[in-house]
PDB file of N, CA, C, O and CB in Angstrom:
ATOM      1  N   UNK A   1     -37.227 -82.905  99.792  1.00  0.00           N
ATOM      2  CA  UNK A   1     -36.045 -82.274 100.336  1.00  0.00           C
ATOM      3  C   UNK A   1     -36.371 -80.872 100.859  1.00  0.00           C
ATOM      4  O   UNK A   1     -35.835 -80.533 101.914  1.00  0.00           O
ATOM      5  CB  UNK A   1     -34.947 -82.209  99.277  1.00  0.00           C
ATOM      6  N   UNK A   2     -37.288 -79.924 100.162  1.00  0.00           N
ATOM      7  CA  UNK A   2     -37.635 -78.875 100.503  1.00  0.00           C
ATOM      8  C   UNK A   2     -38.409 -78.653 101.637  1.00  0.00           C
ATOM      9  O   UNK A   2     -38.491 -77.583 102.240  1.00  0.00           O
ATOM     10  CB  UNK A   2     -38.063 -78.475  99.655  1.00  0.00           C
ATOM     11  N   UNK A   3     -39.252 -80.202 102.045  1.00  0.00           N
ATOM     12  CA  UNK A   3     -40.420 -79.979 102.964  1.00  0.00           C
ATOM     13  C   UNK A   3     -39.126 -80.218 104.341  1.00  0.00           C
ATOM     14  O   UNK A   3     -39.329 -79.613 105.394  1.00  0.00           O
ATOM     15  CB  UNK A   3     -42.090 -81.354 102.747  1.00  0.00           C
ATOM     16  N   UNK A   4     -38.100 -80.941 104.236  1.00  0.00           N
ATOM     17  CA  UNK A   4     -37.194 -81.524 105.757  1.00  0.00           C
ATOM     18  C   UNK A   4     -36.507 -80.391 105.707  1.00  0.00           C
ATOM     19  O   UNK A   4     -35.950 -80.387 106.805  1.00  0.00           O
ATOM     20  CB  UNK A   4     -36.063 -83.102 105.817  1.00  0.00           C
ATOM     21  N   UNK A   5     -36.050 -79.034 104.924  1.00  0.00           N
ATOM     22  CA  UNK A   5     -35.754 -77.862 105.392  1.00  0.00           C
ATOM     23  C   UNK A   5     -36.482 -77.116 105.894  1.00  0.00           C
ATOM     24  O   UNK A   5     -36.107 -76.388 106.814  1.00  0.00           O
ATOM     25  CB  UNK A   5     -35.333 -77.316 104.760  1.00  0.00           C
ATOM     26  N   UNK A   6     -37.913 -77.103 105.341  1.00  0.00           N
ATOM     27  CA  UNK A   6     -38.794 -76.328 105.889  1.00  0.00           C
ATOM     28  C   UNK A   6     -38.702 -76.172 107.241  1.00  0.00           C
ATOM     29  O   UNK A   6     -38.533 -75.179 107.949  1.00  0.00           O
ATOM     30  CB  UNK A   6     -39.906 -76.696 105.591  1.00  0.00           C
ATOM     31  N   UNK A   7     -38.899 -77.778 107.559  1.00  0.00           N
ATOM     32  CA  UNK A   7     -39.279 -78.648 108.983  1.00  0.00           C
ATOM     33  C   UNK A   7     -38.471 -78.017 109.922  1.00  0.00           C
ATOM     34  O   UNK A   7     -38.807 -77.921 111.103  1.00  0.00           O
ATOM     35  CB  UNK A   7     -38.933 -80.362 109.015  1.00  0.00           C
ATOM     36  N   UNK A   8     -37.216 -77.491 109.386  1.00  0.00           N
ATOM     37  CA  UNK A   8     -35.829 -77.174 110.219  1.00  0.00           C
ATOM     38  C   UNK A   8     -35.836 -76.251 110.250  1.00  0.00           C
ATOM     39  O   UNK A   8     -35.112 -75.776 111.124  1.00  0.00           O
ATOM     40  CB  UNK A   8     -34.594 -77.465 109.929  1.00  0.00           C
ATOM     41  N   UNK A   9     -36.532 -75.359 109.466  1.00  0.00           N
ATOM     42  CA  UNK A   9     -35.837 -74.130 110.026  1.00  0.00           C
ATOM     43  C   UNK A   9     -37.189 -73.654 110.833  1.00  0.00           C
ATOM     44  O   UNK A   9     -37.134 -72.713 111.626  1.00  0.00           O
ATOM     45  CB  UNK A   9     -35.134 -72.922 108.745  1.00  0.00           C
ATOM     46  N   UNK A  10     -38.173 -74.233 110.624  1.00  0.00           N
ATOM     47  CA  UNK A  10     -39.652 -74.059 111.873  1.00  0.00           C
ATOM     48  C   UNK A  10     -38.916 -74.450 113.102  1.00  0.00           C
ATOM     49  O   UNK A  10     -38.874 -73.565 113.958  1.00  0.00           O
ATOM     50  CB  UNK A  10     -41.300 -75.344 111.656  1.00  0.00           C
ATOM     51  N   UNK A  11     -38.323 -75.574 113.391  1.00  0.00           N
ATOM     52  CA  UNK A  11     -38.588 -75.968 114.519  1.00  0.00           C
ATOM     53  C   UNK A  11     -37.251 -75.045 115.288  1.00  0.00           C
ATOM     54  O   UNK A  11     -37.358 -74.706 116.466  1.00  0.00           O
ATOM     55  CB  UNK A  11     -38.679 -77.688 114.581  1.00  0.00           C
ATOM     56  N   UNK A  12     -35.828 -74.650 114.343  1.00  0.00           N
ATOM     57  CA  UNK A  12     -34.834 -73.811 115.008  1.00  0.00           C
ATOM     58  C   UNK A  12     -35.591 -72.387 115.203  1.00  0.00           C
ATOM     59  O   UNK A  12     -34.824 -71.511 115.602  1.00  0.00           O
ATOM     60  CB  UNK A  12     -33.404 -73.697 114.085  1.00  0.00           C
ATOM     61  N   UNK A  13     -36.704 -72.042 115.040  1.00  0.00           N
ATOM     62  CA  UNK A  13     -37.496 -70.446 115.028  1.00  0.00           C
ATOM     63  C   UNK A  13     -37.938 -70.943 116.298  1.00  0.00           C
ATOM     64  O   UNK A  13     -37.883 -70.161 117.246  1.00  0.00           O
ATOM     65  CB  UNK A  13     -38.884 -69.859 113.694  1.00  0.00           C
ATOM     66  N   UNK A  14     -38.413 -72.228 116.504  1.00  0.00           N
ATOM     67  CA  UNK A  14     -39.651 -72.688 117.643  1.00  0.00           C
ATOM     68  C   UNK A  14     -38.086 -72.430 118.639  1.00  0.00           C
ATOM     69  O   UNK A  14     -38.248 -71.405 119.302  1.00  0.00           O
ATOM     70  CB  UNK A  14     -40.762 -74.847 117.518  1.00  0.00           C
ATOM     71  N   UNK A  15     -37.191 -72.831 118.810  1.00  0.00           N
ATOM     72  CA  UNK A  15     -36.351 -73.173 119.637  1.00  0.00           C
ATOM     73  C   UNK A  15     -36.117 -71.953 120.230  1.00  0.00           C
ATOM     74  O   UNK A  15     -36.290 -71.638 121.408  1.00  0.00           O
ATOM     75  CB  UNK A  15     -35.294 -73.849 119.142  1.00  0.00           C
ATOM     76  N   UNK A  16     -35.554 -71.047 118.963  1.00  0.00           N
ATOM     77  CA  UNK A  16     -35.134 -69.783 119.733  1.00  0.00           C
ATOM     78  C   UNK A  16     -36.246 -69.042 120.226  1.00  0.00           C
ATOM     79  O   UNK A  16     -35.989 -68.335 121.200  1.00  0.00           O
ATOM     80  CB  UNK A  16     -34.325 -68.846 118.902  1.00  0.00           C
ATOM     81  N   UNK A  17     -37.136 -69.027 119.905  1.00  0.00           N
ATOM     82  CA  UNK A  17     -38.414 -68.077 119.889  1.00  0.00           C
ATOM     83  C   UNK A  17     -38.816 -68.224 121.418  1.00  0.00           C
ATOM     84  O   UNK A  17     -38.854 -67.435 122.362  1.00  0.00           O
ATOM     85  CB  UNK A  17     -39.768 -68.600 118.722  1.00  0.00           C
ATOM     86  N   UNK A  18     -39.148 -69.808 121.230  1.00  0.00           N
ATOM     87  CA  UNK A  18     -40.102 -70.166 122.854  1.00  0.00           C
ATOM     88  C   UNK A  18     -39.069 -71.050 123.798  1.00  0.00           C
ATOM     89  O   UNK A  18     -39.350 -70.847 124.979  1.00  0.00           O
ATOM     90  CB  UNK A  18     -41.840 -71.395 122.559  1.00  0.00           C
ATOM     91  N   UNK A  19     -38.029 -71.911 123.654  1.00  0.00           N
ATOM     92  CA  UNK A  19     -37.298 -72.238 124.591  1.00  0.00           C
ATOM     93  C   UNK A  19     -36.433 -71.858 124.982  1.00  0.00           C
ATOM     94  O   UNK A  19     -35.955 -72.471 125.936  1.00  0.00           O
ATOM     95  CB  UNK A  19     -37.069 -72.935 124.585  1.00  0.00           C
ATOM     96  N   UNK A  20     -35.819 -70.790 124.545  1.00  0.00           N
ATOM     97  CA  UNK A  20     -34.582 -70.560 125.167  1.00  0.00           C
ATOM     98  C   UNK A  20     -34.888 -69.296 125.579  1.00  0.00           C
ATOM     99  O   UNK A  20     -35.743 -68.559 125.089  1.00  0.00           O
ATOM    100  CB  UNK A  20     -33.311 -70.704 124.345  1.00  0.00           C
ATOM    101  N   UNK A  21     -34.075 -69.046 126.603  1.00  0.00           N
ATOM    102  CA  UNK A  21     -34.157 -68.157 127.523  1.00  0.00           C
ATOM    103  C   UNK A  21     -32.699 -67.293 127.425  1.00  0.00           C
ATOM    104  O   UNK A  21     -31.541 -67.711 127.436  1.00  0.00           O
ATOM    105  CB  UNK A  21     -34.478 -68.897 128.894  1.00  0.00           C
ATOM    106  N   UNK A  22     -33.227 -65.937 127.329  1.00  0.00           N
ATOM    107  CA  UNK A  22     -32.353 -64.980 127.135  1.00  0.00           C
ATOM    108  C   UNK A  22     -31.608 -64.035 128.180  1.00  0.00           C
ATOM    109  O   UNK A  22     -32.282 -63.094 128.600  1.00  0.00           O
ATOM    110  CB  UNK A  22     -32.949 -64.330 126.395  1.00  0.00           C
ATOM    111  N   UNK A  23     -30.749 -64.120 128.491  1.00  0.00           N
ATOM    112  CA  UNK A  23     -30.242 -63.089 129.378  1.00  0.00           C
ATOM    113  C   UNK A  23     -30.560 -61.489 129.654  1.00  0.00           C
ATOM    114  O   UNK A  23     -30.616 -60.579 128.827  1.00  0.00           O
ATOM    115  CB  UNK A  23     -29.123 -63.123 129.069  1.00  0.00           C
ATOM    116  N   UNK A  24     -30.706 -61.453 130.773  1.00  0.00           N
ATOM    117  CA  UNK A  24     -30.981 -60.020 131.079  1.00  0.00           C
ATOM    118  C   UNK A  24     -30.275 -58.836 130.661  1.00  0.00           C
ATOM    119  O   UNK A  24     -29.071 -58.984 130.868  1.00  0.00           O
ATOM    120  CB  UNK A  24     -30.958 -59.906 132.257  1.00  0.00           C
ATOM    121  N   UNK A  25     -30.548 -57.741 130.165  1.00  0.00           N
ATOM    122  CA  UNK A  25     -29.366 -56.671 130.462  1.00  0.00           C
ATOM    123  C   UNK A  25     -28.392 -56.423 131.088  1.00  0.00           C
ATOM    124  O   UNK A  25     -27.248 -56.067 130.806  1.00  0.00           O
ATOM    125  CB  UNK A  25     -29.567 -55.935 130.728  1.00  0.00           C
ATOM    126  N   UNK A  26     -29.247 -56.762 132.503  1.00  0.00           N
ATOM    127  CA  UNK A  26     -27.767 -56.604 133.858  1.00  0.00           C
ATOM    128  C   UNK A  26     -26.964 -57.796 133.290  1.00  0.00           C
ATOM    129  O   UNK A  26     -25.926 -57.598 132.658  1.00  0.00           O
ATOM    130  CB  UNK A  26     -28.250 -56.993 136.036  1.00  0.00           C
ATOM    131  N   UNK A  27     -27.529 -59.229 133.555  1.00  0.00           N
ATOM    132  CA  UNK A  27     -26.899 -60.185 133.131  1.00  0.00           C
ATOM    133  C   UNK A  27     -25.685 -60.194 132.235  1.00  0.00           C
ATOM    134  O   UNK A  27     -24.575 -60.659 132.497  1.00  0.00           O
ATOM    135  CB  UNK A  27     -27.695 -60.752 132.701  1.00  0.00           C
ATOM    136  N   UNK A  28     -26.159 -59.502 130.953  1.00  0.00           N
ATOM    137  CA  UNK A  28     -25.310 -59.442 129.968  1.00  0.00           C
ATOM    138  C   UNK A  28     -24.213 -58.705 130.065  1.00  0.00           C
ATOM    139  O   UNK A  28     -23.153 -59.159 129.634  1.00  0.00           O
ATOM    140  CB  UNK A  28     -25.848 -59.129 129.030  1.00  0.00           C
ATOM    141  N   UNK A  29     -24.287 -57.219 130.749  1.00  0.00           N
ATOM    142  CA  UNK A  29     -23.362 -56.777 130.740  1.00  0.00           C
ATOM    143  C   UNK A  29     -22.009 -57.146 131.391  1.00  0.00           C
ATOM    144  O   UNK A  29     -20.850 -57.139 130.977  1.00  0.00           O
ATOM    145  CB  UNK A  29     -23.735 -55.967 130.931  1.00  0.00           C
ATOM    146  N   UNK A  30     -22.901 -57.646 133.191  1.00  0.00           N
ATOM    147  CA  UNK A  30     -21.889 -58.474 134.062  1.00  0.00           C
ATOM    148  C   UNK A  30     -20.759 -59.665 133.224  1.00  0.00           C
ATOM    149  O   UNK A  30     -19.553 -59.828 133.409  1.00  0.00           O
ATOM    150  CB  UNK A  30     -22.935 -59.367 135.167  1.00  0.00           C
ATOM    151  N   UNK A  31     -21.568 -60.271 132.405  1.00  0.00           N
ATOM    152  CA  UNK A  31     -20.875 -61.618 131.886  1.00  0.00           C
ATOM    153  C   UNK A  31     -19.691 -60.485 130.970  1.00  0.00           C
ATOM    154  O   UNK A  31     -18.466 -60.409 131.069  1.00  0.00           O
ATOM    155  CB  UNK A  31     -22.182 -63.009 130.700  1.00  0.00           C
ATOM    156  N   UNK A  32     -20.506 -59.833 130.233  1.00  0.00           N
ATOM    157  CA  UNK A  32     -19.539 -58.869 129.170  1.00  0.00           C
ATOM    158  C   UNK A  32     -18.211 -58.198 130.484  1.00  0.00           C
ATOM    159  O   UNK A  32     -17.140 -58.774 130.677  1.00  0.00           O
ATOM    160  CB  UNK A  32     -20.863 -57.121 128.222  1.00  0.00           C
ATOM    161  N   UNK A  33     -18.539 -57.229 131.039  1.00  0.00           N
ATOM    162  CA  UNK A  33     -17.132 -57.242 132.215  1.00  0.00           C
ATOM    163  C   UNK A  33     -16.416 -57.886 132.190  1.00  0.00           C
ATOM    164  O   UNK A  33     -15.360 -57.750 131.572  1.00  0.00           O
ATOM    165  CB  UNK A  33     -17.163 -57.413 133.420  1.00  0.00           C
ATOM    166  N   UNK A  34     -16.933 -59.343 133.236  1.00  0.00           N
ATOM    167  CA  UNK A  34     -16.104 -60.131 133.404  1.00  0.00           C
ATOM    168  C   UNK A  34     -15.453 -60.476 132.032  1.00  0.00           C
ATOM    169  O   UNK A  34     -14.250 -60.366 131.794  1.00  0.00           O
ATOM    170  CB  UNK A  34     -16.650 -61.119 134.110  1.00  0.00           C
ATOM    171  N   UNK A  35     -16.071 -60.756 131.468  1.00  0.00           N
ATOM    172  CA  UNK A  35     -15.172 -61.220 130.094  1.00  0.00           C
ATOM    173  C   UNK A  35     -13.451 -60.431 129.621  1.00  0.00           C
ATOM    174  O   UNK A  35     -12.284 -60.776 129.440  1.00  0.00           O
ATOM    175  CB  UNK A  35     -16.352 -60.780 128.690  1.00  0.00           C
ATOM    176  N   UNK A  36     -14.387 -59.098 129.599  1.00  0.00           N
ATOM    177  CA  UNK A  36     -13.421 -57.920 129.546  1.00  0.00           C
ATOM    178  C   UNK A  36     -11.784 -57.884 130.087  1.00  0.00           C
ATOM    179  O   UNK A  36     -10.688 -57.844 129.529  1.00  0.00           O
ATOM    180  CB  UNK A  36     -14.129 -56.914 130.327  1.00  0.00           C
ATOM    181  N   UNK A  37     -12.366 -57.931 131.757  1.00  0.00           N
ATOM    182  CA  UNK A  37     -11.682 -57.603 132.977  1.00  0.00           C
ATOM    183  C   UNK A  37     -10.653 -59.588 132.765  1.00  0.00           C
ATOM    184  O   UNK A  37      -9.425 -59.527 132.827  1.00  0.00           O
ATOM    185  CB  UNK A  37     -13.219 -57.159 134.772  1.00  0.00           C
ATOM    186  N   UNK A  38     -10.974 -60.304 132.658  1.00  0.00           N
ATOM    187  CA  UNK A  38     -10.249 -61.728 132.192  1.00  0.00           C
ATOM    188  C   UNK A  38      -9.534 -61.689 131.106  1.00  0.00           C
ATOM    189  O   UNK A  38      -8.618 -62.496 131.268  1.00  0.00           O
ATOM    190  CB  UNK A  38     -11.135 -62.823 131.904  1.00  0.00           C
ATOM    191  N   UNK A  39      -9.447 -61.158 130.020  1.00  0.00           N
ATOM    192  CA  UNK A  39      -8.931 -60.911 128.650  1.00  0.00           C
ATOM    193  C   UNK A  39      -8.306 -60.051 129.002  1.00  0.00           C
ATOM    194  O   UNK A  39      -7.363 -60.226 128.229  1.00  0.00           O
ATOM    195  CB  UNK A  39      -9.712 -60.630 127.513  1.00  0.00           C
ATOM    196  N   UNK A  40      -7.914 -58.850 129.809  1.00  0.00           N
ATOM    197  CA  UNK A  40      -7.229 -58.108 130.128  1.00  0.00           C
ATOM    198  C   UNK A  40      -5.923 -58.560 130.890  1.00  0.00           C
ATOM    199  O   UNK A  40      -4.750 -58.289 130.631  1.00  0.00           O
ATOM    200  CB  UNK A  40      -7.960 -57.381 130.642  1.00  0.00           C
ATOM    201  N   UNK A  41      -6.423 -59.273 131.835  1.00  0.00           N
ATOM    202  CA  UNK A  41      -5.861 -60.028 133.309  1.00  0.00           C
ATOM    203  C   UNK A  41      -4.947 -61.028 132.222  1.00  0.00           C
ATOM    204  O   UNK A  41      -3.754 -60.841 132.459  1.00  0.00           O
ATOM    205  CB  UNK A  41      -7.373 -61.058 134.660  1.00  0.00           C
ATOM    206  N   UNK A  42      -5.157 -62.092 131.037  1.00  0.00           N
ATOM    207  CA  UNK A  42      -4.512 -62.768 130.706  1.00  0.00           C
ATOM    208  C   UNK A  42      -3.636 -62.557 129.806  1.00  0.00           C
ATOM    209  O   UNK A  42      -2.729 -63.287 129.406  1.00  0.00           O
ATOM    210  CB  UNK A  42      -5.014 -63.436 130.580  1.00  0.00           C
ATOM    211  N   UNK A  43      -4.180 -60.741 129.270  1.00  0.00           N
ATOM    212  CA  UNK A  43      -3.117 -59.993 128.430  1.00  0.00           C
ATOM    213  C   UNK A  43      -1.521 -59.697 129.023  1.00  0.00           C
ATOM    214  O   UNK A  43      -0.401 -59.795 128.521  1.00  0.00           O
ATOM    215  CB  UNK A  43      -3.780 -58.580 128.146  1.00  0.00           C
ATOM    216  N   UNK A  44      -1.959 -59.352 130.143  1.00  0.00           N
ATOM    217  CA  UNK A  44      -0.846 -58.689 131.093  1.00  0.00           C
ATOM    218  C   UNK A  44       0.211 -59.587 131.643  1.00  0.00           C
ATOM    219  O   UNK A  44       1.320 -59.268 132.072  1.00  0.00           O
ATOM    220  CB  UNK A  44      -1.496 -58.056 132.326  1.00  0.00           C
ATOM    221  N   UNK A  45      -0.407 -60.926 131.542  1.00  0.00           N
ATOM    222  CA  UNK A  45       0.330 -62.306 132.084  1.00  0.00           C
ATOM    223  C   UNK A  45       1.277 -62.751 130.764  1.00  0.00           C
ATOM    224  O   UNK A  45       2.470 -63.055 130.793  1.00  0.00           O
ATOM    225  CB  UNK A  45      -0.966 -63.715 132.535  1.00  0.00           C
ATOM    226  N   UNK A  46       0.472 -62.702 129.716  1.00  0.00           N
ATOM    227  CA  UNK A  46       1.249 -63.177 128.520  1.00  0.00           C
ATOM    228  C   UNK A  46       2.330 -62.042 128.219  1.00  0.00           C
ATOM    229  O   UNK A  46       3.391 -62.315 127.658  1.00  0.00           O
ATOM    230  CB  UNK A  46       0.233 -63.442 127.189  1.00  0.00           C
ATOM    231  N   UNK A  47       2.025 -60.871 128.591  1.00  0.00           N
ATOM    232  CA  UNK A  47       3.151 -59.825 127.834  1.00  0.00           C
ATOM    233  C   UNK A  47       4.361 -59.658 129.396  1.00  0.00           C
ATOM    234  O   UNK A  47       5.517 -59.281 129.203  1.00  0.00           O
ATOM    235  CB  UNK A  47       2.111 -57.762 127.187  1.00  0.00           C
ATOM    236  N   UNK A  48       3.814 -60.025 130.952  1.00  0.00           N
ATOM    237  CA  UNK A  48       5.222 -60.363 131.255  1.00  0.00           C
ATOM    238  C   UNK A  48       5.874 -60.977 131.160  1.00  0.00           C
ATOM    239  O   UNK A  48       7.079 -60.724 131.165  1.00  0.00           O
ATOM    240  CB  UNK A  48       5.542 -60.416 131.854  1.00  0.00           C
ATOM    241  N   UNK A  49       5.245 -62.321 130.998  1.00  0.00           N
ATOM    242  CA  UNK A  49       5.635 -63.880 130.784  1.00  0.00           C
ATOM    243  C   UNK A  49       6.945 -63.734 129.003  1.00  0.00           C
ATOM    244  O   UNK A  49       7.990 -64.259 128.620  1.00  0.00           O
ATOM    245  CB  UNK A  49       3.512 -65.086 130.402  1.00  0.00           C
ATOM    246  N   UNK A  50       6.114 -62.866 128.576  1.00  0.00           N
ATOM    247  CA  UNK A  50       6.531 -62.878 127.148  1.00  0.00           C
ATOM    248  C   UNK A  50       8.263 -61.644 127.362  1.00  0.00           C
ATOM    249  O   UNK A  50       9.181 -61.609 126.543  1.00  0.00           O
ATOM    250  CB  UNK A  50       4.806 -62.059 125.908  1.00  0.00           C
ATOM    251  N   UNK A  51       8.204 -61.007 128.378  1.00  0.00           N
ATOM    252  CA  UNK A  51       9.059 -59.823 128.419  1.00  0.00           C
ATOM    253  C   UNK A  51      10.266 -60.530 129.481  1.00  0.00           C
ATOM    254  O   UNK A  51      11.441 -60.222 129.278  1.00  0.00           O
ATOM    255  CB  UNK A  51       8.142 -58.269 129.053  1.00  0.00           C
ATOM    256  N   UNK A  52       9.920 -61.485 130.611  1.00  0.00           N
ATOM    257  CA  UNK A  52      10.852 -61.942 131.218  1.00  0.00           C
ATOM    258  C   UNK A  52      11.341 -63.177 130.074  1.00  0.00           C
ATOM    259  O   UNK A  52      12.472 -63.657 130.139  1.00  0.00           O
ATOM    260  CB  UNK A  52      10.376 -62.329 132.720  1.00  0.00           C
ATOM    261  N   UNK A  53      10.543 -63.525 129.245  1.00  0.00           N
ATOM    262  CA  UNK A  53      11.532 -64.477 128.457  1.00  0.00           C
ATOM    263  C   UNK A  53      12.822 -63.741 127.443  1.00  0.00           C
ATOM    264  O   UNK A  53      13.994 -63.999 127.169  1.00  0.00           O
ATOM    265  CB  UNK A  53      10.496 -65.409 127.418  1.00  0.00           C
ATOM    266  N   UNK A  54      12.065 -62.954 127.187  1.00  0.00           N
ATOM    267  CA  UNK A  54      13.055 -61.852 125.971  1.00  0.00           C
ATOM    268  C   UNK A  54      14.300 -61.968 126.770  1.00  0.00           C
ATOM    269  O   UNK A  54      15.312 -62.587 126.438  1.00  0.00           O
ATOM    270  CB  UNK A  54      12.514 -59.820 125.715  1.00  0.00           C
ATOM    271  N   UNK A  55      14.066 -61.172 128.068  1.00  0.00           N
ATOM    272  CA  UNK A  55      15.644 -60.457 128.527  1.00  0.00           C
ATOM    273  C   UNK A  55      15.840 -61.700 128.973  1.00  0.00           C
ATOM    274  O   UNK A  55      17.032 -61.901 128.741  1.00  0.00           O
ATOM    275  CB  UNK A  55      15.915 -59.020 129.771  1.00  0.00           C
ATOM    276  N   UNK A  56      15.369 -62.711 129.502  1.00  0.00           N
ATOM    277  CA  UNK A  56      16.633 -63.925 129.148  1.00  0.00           C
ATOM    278  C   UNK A  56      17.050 -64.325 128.508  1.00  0.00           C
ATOM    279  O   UNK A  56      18.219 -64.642 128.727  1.00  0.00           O
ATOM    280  CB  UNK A  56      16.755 -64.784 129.293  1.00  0.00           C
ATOM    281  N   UNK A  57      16.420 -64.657 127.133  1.00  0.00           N
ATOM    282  CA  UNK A  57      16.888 -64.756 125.949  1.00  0.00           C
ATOM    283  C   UNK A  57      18.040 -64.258 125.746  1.00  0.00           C
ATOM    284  O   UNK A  57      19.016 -64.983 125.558  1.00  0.00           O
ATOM    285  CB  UNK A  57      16.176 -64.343 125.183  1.00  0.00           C
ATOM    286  N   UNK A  58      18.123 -62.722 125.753  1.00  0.00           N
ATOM    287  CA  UNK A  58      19.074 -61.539 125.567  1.00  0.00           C
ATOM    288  C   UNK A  58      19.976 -61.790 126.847  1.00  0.00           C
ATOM    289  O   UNK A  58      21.108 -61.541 126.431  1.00  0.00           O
ATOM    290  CB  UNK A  58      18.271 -59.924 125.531  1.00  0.00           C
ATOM    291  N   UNK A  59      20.047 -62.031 127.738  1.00  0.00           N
ATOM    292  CA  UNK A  59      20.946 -62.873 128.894  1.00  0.00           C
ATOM    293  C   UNK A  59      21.938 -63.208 128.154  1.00  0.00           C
ATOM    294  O   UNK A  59      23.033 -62.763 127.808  1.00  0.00           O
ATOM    295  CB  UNK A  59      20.330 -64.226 129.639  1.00  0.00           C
ATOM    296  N   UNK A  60      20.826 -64.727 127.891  1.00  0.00           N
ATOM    297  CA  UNK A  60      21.900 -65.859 127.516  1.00  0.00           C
ATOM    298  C   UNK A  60      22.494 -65.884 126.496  1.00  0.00           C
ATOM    299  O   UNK A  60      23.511 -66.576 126.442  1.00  0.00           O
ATOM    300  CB  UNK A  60      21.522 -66.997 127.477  1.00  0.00           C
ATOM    301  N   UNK A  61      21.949 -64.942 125.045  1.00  0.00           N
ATOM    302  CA  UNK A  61      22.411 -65.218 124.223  1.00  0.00           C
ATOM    303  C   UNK A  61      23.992 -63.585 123.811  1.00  0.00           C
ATOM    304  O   UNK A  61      24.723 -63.404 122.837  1.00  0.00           O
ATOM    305  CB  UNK A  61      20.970 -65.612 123.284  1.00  0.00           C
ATOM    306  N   UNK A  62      23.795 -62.690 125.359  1.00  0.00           N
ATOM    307  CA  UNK A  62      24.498 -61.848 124.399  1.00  0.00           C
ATOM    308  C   UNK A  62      25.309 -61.573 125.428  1.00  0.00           C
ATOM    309  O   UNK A  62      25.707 -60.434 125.669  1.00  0.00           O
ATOM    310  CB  UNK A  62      23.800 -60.643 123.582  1.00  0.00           C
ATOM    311  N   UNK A  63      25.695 -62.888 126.297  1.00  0.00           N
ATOM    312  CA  UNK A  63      26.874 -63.003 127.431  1.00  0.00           C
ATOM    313  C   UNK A  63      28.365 -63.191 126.676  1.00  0.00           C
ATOM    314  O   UNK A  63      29.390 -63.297 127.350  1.00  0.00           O
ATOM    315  CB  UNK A  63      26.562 -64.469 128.512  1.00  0.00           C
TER     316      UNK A  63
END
């Protein structure tokens, strides 16, 4: 049992170590932005979305 963990955690070291390929700085940051600048964009949608429901709410319910 000890030797098929071993095995695993060699070959997840081999994986990250030599196959996978890491993003650049620039890379990273761009993706990080965008990320940013989208989480922002879908903040602003949910809190009008969320503010035109209120005052209808308050419309309908305090006619």
């Amino acid at each position: 049992m000890f030797k098929k963990f071993a095995t695993y955690c060699k070959a997840c070291y081999e994986e990250l170590a030599f196959k996978t390929t890491w993003p650049t700085r620039k890379e990273l940051t761009h993706t990080a932005i965008v990320v940013l600048i989208a989480s922002i964009v879908i903040a602003l949608i949910v809190f009008v979305e969320d503010t035109v429901f209120d005052n209808l709410m308050k419309l309908i319910y305090h006619s």
